[in-house]
N, C-alpha and C positions, 0 to 999 in steps of 0.2 A: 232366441237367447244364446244357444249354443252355437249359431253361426256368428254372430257377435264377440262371442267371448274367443272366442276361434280369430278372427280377424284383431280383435287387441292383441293376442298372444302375436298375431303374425307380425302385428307393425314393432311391439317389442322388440320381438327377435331380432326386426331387422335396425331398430336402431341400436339395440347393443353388438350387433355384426359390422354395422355403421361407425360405431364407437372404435370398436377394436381395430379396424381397418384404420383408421383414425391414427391411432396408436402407434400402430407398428410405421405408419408413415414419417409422423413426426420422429420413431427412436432411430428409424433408419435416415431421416436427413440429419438427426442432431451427431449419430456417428459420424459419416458422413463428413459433417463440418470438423468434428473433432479429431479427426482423421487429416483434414487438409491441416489443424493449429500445428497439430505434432509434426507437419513433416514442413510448416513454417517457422518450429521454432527449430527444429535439426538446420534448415537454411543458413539461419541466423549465428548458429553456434558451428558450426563446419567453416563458417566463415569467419569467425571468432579463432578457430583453432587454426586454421589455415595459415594466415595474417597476424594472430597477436598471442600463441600459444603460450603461457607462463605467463605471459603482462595482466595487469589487471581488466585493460577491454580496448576494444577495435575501433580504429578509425576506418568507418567501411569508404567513404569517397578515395580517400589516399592509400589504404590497404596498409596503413602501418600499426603497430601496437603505441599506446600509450598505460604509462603508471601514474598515479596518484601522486605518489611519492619519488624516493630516488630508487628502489626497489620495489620489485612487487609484495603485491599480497594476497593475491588470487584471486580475485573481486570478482571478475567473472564466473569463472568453475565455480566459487560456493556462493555466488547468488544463484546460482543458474542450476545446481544438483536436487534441488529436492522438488524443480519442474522434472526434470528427467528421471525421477522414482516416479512420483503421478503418473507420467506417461507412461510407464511401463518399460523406457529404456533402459532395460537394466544393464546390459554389456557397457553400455553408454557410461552411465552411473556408477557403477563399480569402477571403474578404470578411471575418474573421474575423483571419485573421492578416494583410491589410492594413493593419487596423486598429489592433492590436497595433506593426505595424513603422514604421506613422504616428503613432501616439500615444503607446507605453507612453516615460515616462523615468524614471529612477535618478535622477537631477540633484535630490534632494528634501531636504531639512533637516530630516530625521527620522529617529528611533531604532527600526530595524527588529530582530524575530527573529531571527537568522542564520538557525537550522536552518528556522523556516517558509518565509523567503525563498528559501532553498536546495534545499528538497526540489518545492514549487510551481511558484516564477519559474523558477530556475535551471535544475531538470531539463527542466522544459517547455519552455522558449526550445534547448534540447542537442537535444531529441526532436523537436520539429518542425524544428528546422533539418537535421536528419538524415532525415527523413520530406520534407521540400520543398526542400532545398539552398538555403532563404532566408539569400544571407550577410548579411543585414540582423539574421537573429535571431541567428550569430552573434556580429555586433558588439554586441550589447543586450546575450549573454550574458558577455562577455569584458567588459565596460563594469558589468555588476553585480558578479563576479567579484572585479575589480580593489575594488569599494567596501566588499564584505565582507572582503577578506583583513585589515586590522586587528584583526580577531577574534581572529589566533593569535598578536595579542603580549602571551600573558601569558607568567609568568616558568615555566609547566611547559610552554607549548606547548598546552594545552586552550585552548578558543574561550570569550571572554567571551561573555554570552546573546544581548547586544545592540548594535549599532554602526550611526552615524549615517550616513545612503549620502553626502551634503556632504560630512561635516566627518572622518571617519572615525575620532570619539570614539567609547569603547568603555563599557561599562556592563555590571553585571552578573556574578557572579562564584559563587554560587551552581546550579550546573548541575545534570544527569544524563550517563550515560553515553548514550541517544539522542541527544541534542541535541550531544556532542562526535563518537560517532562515527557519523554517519549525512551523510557530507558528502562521504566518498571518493565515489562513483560522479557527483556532479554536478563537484566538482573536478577529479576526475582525467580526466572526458571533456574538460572543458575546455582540461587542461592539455596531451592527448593534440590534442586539432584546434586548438590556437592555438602548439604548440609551448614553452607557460611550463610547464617543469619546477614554478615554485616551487609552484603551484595544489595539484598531487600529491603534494611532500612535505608542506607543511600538514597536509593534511587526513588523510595518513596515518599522519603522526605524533601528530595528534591520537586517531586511533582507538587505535594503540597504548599510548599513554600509559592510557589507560584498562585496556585489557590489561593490560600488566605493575602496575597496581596491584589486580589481582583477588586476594582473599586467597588462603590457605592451600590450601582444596579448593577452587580455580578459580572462585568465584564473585563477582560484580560488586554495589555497594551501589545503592539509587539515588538518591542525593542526596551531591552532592561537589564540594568547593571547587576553582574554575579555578588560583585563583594558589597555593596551599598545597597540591592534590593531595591533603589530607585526605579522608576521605569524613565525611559530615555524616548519613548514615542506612543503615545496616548489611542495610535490607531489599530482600533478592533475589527477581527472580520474570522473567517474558516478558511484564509488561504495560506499559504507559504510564510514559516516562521509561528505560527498557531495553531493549524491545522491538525497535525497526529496528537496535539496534549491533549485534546479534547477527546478524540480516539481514545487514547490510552488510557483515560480515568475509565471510561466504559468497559473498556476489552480486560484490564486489571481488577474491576471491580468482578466481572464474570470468571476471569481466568485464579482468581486466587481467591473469591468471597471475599473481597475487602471494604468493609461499612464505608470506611471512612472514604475511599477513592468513588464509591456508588452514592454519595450524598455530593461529593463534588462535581459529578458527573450531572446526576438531576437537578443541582444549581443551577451548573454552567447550559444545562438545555434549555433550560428555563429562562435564563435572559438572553438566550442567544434569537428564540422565538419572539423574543416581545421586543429586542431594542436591534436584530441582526436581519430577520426578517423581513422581505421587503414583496411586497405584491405589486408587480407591475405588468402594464396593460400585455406581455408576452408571459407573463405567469411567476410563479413561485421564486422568488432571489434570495442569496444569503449575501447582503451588500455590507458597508466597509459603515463605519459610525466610532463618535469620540467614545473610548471607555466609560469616560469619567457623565458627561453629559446624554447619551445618546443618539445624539444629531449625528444625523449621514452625512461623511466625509464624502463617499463614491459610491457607485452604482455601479462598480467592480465586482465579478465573479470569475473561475478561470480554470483552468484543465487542473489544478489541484485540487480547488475548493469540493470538486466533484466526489472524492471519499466522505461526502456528508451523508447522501440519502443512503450508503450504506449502513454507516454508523445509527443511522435513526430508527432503519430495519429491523438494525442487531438490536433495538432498544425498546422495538416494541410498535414504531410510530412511523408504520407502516403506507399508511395512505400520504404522510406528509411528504416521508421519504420518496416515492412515488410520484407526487407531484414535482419535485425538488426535479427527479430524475428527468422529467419529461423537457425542463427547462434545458439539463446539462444536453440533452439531444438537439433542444434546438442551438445551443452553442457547436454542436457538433458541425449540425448539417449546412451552417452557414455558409461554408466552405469546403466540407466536404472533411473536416479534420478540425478539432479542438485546438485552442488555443491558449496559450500561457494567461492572457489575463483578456476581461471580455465586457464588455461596457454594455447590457441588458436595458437600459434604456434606447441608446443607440442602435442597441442589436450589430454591433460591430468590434473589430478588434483594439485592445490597448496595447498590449506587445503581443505579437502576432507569432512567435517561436510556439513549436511542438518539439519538444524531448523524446517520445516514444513512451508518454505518462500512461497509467494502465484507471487512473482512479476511478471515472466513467464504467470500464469495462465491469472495474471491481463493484460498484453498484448495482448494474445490471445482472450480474451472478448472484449477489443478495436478493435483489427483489425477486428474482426467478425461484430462488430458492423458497420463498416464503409464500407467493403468490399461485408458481406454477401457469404464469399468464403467459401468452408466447409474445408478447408483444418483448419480452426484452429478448428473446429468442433472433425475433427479426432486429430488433438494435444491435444485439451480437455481430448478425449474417453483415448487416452495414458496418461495423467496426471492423472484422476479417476484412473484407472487398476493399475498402478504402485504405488502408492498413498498406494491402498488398498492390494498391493503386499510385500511393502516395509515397510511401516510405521506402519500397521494396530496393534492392538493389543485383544488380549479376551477384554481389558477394554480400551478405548480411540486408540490415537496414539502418535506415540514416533519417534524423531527426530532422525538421522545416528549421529554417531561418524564419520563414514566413506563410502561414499556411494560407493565404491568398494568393501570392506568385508559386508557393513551394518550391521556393529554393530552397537545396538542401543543407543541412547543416554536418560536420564531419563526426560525428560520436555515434555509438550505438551502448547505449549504459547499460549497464550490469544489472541495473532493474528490469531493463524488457524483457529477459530471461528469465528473471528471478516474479516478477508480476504481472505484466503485459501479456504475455502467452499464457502463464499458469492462469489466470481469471479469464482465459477468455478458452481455453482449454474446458474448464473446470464449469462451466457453463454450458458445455454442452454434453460432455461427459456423461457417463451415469453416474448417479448420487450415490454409489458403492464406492467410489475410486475415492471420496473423502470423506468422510462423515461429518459432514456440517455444524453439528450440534456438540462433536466430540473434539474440536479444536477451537484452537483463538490463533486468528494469524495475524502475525506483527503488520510493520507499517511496513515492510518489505515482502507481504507474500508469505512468508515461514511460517508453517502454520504450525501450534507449539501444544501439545496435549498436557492437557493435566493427570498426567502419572503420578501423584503423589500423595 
């Protein structure tokens, strides 16, 4: 008996020595990789400063800068600052948001985006003031703020597209439901650390508004008029022009306890499961179908629609999410790189551009997070290797025309900084550098704590 009990004790020990060895292997490869993202995104932004330093972001093929507008706005440095505090760049970062707090102004006579101004400027200037307690970035943030609110005087309360940061003429009347509601989480932090109520009902009344015009079986169009409330295109799905509203009723219903945005949220889950959902013989799709009717339009999914099985994670639905993801992998590996839009029946591409989009990656950091499985670990290792296969350049990185030929295309956007690296960073990281459970990160990466 005692030599028995003696021989359990031994095989024990050795599989929790087994274990532990285990352990320290995997923290030492996931350094390791985390170690190669940070000196892939320094790459990327040396070559950004190099080539476009003060513009808003780099043409890495031709090495010139380009602006948005007719002057800058710093698009890149404050997408790209509050990956370089995670990292631990701090020389970087300091000097960095100096620069920003000494140079960036609103004071411009030009017709900006709302929703890009918002999800970019806005969140970033919220997250790093809350990341460095620069109240300098929240005076630039409450100073932009103030220049966009003209957006929500149209006659239903949706944001016109576009409004001048001067003069605060509005333009634009043609939207999506993205672009109206994807603006609570920079709003309402706003409105939450400067104490202006009016910031939070704006922008919440604008998400709602799109809500209650969802048709019959809960589903939303995507193209719809600001001042008349009509909708202008009847086609539903979770890609580009729909995709972050549905986000933001979740991330706002968690980030501020709001009933009313968490009731919208488990609606819109809810039809999007029974009338969006599509099981085909390569697995789990979120395909295209009429609002009003249900009936599938496309059998389209694509490098955006991919911020879903994160979203599902954050929600709870966990295993769906998962399956979702396994799919966005095989759009991945068709080619070796994701594509803009993806026809899952065919298993082949419908527009074939790559942007340097992160929303995949941002999935696979949710699922890891929750799961602890290493298979998105190994998705990761294949996301970095292709990344740096595909995209890489002697100066930054450069988007596909075509991710079959991979031609390349001439932009490197101010999100790859701001979310491409950061979730793919952040994934391998240790779970100390963020605290998962103690942020909400907008549709840009900035991830915004509830101090309040």
């Amino acid at each position: 008996m005692k030599i028995t009990l003696l021989i359990l004790a031994l095989l024990m020990l050795a599989l929790v020595l087994s274990s532990c060895s285990s352990d320290r292997a995997i923290r030492s490869e996931k350094s390791q990789l985390a170690d190669q993202v940070r000196q892939e995104f320094l790459h990327s932004w040396n070559a950004y400063k190099k080539y476009a330093w003060g513009s808003d972001m780099l043409r890495p093929v031709s090495k010139t800068p380009v602006n948005w507008y007719k002057s800058t706005l710093l698009m890149t440095p404050l997408d790209a600052l509050d990956t370089m505090i995670l990292m631990g760049l701090k020389e970087e970062a300091d000097a960095t948001r100096e620069y920003i707090a000494t140079h960036l102004s609103f004071d411009q006579d030009v017709y900006v985006k709302n929703f890009e101004i918002t999800i970019r400027l806005l969140g970033g200037l919220l997250s790093n003031y809350q990341l460095t307690g620069d109240e300098r970035l929240l005076k630039l943030a409450d100073d932009l703020g103030t220049r966009l609110m003209p957006v929500f005087k149209s006659p239903t309360g949706m944001p016109y597209v576009n409004v001048n940061l001067k003069t605060g003429a509005v333009r634009g009347t043609r939207t999506n439901p993205a672009e109206v509601g994807t603006l609570l989480i920079e709003f309402g932090t706003l409105s939450k650390l400067t104490g202006k109520k009016q910031y939070y009902d704006a922008a919440k009344n604008a998400a709602l508004q799109i809500y209650k015009r969802r048709s019959a079986i809960g589903l939303v169009g995507t193209w719809i008029d600001c001042e008349t409330g009509q909708w202008l295109d009847s086609d539903s799905h979770v890609s580009a022009c729909i995709d972050s509203y549905y986000e933001y009723l979740l991330k706002c219903a968690i980030l501020f306890d709001d009933r009313e945005m968490k009731e919208a949220w488990e609606t819109s889950k809810a039809a999007i499961g029974k009338h969006l959902a599509d099981e085909a013989p390569s697995g789990l799709w979120i395909g295209h179908a009429d609002m009003n009717t249900g009936k599938r339009t496309h059998t389209w999914y694509g490098l955006l629609d991919a911020f879903y099985p994160a979203v599902l994670a954050l929600s709870g639905d966990v295993p769906t999410a998962a399956r979702l993801e396994e799919s966005c992998f095989k759009m991945w590996n068709k080619y070796g790189i994701e594509c803009e839009t993806f026809d899952y029946m065919k298993m082949d591409t419908v527009d074939p551009r790559y942007s340097l989009n992160p929303e995949i990656i941002e999935s696979s950091y949710y699922l890891y997070h929750y799961t602890n499985d290493q298979r998105y670990l190994e998705m990761g290792k294949t996301f970095l290797a292709n990344l740096k296969k595909y995209c890489r350049m002697d100066e930054g990185y450069s988007g596909l025309r075509n991710v079959a030929t991979k031609q390349r295309s001439d932009l490197m956007e101010s999100y790859f900084l701001a979310e491409t690296w950061k979730y793919l960073y952040l994934l391998f990281a240790p779970p100390e550098t963020l605290e998962f459970n103690q942020v909400v990160f907008n549709t840009e990466a900035h991830p915004i704590r509830r101090t309040w």
